[in-house]
MILOFI-313256 format. One record per residue: residue number from 1; x, z, y of N, C-alpha, C, O in turn; residue in one letter. Coordinates in pm, 1 decimal, always signed. Layout:
BEGIN
+-----+----------+----------+----------+----------+----------+----------+----------+----------+----------+----------+----------+----------+-----+
:   n :      npx :      npz :      npy :     capx :     capz :     capy :      cpx :      cpz :      cpy :      opx :      opz :      opy : res :
+-----+----------+----------+----------+----------+----------+----------+----------+----------+----------+----------+----------+----------+-----+
: NUM :        X :        Z :        Y :        X :        Z :        Y :        X :        Z :        Y :        X :        Z :        Y :   A :
...
+-----+----------+----------+----------+----------+----------+----------+----------+----------+----------+----------+----------+----------+-----+
//
This chain:
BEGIN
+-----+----------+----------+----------+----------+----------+----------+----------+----------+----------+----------+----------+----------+-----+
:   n :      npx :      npz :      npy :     capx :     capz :     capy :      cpx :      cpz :      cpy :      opx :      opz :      opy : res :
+-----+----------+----------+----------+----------+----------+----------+----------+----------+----------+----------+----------+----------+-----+
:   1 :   -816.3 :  -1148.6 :   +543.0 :   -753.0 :  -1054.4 :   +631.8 :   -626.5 :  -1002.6 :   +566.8 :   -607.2 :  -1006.6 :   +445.3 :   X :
:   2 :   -535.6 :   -950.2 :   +661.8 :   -408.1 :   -922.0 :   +600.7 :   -456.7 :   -748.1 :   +493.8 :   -563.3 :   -707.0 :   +447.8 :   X :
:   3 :   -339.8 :   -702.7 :   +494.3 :   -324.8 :   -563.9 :   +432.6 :   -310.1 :   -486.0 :   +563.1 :   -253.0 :   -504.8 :   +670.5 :   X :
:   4 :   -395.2 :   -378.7 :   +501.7 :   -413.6 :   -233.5 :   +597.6 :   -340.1 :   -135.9 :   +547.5 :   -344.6 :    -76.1 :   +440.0 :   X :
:   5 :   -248.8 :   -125.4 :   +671.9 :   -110.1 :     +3.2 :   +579.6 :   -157.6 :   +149.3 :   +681.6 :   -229.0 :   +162.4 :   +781.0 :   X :
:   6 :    -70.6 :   +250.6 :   +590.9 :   -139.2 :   +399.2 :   +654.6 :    +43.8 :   +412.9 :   +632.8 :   +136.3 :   +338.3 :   +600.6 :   X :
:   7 :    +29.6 :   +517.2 :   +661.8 :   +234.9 :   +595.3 :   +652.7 :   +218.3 :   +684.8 :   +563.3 :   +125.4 :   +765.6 :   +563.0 :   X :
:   8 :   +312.1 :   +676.9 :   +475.7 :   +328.7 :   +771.6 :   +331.5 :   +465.9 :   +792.4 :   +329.6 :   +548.0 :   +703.9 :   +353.8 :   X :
:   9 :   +502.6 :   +949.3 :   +290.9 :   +629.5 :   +987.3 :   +299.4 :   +653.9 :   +964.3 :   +139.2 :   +568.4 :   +944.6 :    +52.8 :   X :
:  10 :   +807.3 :   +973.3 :   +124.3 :   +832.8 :   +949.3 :     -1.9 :   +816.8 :  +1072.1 :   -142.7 :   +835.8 :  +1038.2 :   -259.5 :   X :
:  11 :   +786.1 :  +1187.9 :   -109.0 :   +705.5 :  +1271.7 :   -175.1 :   +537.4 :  +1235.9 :   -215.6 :   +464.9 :  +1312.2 :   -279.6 :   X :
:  12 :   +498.8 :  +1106.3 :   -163.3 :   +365.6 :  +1093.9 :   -151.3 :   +251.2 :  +1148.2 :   -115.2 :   +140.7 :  +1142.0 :   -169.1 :   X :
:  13 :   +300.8 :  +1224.4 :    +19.9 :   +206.7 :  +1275.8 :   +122.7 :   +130.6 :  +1171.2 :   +223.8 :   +208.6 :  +1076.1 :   +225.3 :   X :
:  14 :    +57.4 :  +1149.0 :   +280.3 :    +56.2 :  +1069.8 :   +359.9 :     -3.9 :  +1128.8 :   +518.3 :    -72.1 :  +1231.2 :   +521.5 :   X :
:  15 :    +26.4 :  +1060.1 :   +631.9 :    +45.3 :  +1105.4 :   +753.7 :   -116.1 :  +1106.8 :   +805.8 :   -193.7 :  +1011.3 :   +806.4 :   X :
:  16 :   -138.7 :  +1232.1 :   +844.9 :   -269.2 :  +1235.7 :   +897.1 :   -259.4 :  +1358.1 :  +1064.6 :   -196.3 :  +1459.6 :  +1094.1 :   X :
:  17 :   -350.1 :  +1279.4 :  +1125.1 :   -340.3 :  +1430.2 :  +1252.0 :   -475.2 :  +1544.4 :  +1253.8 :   -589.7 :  +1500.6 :  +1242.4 :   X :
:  18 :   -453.0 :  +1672.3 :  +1267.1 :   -547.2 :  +1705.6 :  +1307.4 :   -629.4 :  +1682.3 :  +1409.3 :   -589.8 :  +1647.5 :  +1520.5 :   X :
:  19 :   -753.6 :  +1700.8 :  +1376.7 :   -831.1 :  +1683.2 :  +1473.1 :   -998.2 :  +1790.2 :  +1442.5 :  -1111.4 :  +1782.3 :  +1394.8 :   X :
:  20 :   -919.1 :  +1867.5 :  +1500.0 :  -1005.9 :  +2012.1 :  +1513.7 :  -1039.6 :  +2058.3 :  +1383.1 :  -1142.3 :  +2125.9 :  +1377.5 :   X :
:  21 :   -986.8 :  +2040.9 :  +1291.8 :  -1000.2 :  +2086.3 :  +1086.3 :  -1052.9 :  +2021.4 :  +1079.0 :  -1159.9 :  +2054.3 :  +1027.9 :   X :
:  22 :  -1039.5 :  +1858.5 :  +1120.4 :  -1036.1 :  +1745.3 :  +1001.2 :   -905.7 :  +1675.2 :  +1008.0 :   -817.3 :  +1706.0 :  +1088.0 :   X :
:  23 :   -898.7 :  +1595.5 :   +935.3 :   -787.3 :  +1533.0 :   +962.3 :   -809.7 :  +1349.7 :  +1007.9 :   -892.4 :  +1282.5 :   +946.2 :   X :
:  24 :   -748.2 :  +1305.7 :  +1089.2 :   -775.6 :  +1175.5 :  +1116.1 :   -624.5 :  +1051.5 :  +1110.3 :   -523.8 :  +1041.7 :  +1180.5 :   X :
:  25 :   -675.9 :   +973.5 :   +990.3 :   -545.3 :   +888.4 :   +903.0 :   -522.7 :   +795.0 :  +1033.9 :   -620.2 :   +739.5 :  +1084.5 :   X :
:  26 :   -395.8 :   +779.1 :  +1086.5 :   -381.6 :   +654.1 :  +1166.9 :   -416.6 :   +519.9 :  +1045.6 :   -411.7 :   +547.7 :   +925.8 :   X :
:  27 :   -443.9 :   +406.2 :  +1082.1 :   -434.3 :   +284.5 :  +1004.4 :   -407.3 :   +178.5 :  +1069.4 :   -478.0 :   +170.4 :  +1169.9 :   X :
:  28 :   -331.5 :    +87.5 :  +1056.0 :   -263.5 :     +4.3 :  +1096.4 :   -276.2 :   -149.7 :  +1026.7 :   -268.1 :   -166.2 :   +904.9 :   X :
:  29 :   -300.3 :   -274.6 :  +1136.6 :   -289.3 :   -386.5 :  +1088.7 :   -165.8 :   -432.6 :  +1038.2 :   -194.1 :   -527.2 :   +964.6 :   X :
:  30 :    -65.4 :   -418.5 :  +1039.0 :    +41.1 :   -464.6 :  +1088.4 :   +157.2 :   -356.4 :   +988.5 :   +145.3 :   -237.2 :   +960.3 :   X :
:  31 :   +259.1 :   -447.6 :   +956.0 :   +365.1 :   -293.8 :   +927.8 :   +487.6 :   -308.7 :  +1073.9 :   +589.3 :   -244.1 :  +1099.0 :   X :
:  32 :   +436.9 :   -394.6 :  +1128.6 :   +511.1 :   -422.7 :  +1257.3 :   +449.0 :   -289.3 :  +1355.0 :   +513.2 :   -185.2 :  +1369.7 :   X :
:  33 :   +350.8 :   -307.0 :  +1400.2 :   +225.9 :   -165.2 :  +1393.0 :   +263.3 :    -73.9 :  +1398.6 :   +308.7 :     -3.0 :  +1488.4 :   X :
:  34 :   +238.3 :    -61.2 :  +1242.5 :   +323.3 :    +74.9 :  +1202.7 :   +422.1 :   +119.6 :  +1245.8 :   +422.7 :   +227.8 :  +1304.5 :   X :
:  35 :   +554.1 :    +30.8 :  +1222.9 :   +711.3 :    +89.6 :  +1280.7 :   +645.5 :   +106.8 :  +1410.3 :   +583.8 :   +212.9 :  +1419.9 :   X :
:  36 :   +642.2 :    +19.6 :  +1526.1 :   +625.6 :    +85.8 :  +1645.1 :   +582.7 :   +225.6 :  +1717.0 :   +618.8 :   +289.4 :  +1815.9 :   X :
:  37 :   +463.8 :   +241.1 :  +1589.4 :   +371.0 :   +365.1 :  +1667.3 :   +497.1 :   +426.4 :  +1619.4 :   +571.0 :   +447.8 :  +1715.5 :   X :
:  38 :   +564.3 :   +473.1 :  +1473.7 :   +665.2 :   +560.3 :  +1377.6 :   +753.8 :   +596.6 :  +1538.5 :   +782.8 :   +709.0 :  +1579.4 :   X :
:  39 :   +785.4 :   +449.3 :  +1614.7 :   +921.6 :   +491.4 :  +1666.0 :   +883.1 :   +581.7 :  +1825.9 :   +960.9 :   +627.6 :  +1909.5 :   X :
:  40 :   +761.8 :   +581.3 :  +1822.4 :   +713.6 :   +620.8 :  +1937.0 :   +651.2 :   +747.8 :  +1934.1 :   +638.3 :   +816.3 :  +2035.5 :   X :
:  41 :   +602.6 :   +790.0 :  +1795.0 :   +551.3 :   +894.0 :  +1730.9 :   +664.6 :   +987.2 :  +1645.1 :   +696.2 :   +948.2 :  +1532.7 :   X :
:  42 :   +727.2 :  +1115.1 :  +1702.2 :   +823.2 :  +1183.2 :  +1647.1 :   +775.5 :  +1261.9 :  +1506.8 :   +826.9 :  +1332.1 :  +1419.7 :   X :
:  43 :   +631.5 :  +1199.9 :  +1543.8 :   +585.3 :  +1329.0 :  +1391.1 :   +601.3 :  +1221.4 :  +1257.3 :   +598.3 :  +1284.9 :  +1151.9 :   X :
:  44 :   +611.2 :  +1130.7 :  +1245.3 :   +580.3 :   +996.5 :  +1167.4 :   +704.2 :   +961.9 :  +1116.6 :   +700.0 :   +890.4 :  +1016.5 :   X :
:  45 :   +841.1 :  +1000.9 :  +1168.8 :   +996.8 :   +933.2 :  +1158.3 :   +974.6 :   +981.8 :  +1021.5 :   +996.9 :   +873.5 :   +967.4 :   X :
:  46 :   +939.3 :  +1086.4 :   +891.0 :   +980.9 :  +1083.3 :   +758.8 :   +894.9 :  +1012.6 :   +718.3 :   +919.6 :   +981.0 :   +602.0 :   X :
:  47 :   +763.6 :   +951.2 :   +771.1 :   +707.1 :   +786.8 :   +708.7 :   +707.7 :   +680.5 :   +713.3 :   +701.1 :   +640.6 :   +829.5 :   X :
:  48 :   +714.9 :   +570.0 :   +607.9 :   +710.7 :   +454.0 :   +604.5 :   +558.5 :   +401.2 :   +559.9 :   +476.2 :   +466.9 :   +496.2 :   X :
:  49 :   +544.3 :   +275.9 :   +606.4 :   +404.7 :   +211.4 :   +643.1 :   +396.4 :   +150.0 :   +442.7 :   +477.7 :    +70.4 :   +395.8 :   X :
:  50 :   +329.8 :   +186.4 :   +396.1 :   +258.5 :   +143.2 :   +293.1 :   +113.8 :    +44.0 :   +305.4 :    +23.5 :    +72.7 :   +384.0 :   X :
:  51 :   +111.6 :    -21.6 :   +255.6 :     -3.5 :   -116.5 :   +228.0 :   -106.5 :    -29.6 :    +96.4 :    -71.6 :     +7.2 :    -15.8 :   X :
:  52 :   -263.8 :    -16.1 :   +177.3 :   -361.1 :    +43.2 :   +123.4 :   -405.3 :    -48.0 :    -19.8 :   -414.4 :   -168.3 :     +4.8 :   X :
:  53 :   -429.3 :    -16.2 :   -141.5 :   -443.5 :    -98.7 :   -222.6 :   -597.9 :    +12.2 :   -319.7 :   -644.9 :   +121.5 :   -287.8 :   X :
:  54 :   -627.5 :    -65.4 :   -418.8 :   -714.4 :    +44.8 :   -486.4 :   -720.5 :   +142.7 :   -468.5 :   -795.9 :   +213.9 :   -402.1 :   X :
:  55 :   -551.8 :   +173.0 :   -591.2 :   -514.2 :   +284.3 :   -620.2 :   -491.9 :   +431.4 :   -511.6 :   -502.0 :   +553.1 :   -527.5 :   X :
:  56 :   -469.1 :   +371.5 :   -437.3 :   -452.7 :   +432.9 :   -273.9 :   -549.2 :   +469.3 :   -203.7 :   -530.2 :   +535.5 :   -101.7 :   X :
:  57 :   -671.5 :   +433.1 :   -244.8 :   -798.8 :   +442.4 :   -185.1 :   -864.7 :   +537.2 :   -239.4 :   -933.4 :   +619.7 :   -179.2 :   X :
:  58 :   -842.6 :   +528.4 :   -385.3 :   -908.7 :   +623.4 :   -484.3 :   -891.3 :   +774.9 :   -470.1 :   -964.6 :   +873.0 :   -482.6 :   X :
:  59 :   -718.6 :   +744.5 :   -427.8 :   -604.1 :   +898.1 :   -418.6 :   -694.2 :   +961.9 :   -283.7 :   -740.6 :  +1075.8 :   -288.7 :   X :
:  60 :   -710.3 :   +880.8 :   -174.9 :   -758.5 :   +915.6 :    -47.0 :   -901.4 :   +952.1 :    +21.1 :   -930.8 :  +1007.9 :   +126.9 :   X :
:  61 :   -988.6 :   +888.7 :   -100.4 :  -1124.2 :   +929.3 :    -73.6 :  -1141.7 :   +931.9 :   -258.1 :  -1113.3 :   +864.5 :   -357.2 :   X :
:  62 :  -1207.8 :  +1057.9 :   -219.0 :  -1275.8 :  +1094.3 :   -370.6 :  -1392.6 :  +1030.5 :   -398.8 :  -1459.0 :   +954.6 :   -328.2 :   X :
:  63 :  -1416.2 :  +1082.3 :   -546.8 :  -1527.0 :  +1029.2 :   -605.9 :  -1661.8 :  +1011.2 :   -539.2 :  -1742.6 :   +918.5 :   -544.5 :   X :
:  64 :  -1662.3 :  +1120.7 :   -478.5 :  -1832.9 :  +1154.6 :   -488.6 :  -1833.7 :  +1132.5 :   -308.1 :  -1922.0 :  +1184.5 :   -240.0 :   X :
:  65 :  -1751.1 :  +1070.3 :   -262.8 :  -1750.1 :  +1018.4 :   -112.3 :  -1720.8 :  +1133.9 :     -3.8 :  -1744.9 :  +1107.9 :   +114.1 :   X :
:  66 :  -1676.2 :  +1244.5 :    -34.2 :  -1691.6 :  +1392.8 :    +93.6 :  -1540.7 :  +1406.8 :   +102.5 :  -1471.2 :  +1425.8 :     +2.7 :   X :
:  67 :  -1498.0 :  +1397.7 :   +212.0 :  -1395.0 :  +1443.4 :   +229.9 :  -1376.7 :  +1492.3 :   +384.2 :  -1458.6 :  +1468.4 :   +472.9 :   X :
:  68 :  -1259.3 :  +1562.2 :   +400.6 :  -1206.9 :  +1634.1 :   +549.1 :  -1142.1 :  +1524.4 :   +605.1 :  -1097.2 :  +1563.2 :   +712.9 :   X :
:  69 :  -1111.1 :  +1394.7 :   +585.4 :  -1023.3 :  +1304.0 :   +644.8 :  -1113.1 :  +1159.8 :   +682.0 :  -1185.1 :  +1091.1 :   +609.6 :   X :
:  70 :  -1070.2 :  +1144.0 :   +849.4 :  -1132.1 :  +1024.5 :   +901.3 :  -1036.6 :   +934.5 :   +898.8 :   -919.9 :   +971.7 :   +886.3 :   X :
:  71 :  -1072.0 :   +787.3 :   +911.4 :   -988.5 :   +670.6 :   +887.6 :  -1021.9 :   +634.7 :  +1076.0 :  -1128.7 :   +627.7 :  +1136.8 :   X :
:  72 :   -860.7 :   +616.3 :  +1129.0 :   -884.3 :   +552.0 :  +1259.0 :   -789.0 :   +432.6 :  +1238.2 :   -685.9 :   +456.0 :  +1175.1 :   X :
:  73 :   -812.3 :   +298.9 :  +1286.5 :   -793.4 :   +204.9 :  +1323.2 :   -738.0 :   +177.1 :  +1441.8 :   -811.9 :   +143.8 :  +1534.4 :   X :
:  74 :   -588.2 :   +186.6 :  +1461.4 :   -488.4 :   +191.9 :  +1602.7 :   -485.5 :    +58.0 :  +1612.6 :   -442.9 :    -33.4 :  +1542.0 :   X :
:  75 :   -578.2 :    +73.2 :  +1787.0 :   -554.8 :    -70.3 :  +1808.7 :   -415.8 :   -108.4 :  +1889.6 :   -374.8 :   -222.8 :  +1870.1 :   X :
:  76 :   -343.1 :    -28.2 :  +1973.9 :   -237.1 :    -17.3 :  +1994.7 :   -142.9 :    +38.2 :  +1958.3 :   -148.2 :   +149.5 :  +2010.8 :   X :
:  77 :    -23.5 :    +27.6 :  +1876.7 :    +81.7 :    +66.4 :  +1853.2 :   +136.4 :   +201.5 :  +1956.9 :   +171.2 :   +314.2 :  +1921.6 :   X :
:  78 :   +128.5 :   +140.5 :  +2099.9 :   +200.4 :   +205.1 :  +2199.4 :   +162.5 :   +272.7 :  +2294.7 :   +210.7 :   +293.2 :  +2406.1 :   X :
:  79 :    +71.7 :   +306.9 :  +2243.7 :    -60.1 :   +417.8 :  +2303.3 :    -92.2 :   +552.2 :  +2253.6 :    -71.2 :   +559.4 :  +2132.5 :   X :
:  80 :   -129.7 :   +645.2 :  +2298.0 :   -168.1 :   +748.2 :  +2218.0 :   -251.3 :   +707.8 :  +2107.7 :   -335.1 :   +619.1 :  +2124.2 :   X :
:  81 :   -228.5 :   +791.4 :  +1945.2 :   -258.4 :   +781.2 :  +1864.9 :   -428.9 :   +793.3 :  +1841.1 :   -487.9 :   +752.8 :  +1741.0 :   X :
:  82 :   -485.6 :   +853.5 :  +1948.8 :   -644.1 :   +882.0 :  +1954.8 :   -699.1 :   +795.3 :  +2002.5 :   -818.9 :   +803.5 :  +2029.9 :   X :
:  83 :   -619.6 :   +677.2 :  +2028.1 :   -705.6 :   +534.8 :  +2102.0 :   -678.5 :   +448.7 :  +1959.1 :   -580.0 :   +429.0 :  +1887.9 :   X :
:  84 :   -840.7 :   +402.5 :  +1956.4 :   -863.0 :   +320.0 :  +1825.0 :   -973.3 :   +291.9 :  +1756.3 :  -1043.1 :   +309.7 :  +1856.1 :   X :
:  85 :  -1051.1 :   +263.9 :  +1675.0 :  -1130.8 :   +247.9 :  +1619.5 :  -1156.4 :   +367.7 :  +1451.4 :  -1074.1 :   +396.8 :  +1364.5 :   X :
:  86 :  -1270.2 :   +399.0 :  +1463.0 :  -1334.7 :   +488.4 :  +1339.9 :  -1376.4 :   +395.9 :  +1204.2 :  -1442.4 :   +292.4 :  +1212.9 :   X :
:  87 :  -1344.4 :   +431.6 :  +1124.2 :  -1384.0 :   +350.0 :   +987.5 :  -1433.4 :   +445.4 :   +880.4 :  -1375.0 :   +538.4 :   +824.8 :   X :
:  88 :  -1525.4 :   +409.8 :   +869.8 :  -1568.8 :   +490.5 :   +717.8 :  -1546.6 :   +433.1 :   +649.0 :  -1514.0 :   +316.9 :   +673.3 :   X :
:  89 :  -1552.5 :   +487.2 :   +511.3 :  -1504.2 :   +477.4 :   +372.5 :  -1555.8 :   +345.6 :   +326.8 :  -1491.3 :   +257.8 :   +269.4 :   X :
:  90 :  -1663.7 :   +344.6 :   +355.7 :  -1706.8 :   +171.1 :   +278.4 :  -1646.1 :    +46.5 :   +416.5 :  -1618.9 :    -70.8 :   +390.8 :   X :
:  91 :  -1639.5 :    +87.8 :   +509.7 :  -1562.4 :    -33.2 :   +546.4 :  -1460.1 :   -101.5 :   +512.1 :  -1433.0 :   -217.9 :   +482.6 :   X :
:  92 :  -1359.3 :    +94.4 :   +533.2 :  -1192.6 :    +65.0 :   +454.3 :  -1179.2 :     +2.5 :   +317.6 :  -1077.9 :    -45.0 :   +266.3 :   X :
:  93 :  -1327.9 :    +13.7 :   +257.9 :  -1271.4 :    -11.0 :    +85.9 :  -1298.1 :   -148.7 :    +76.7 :  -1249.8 :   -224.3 :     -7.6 :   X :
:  94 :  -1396.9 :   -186.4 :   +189.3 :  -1425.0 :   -390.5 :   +183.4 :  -1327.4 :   -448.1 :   +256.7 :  -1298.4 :   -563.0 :   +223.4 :   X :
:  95 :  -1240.7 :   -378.0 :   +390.1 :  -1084.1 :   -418.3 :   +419.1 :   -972.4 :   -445.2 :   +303.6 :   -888.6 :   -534.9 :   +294.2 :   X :
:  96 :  -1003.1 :   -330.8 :   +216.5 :   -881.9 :   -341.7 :   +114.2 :   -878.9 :   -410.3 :    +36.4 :   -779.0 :   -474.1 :     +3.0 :   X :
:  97 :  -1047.9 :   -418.9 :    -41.5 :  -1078.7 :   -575.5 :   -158.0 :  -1039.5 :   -651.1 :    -76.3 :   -934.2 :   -707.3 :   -106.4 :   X :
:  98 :  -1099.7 :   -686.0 :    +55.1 :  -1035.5 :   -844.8 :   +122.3 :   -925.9 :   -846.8 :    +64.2 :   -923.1 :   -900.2 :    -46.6 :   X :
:  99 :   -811.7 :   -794.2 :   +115.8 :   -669.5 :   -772.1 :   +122.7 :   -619.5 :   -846.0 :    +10.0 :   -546.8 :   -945.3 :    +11.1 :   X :
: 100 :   -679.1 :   -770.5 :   -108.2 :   -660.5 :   -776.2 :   -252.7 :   -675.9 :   -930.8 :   -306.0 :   -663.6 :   -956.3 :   -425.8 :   X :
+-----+----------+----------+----------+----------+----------+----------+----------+----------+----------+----------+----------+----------+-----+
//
């Protein structure tokens, strides 16, 4: 499978929406994907689409597995951002070894 990119600003924040005090990561197949939703999504223009790797995974889900942030899987670019697929943490991390 290819690489799974999320949007990271160049301060190394990365783009998440609320969703009622959690937060939910867009994720993207594609960095083609990505730009699209970016150009369609005004909140996203200070991010660029990064490719999820270890190190990135580690930063994004902690050790001990608990966190406030869900992983969604945009299956359309050009759709509202809440249409998509849910991923937990051990899926995203056997997406990313693939990748790897």
């Amino acid at each position: 499978m290819s690489s799974i990119y999320a949007m990271q600003r160049a301060n190394g924040d990365w783009f998440a929406l609320d969703d009622h005090g959690r937060f939910r990561m867009p994720l993207f197949s594609s960095i083609r994907d990505a730009m699209r939703a970016r150009a369609s999504y005004w909140g996203m223009l200070l991010f660029k689409p990064v490719a999820l790797d270890g190190r990135s995974l580690k930063e994004l889900v902690p050790s001990d597995g608990v966190s406030d942030t869900d992983f969604w899987l945009v299956d359309n670019p050009f759709t509202n951002l809440n249409r998509g697929r849910s991923i937990d943490r051990a899926q995203l991390s056997l997406l990313v070894q693939d990748a790897a």
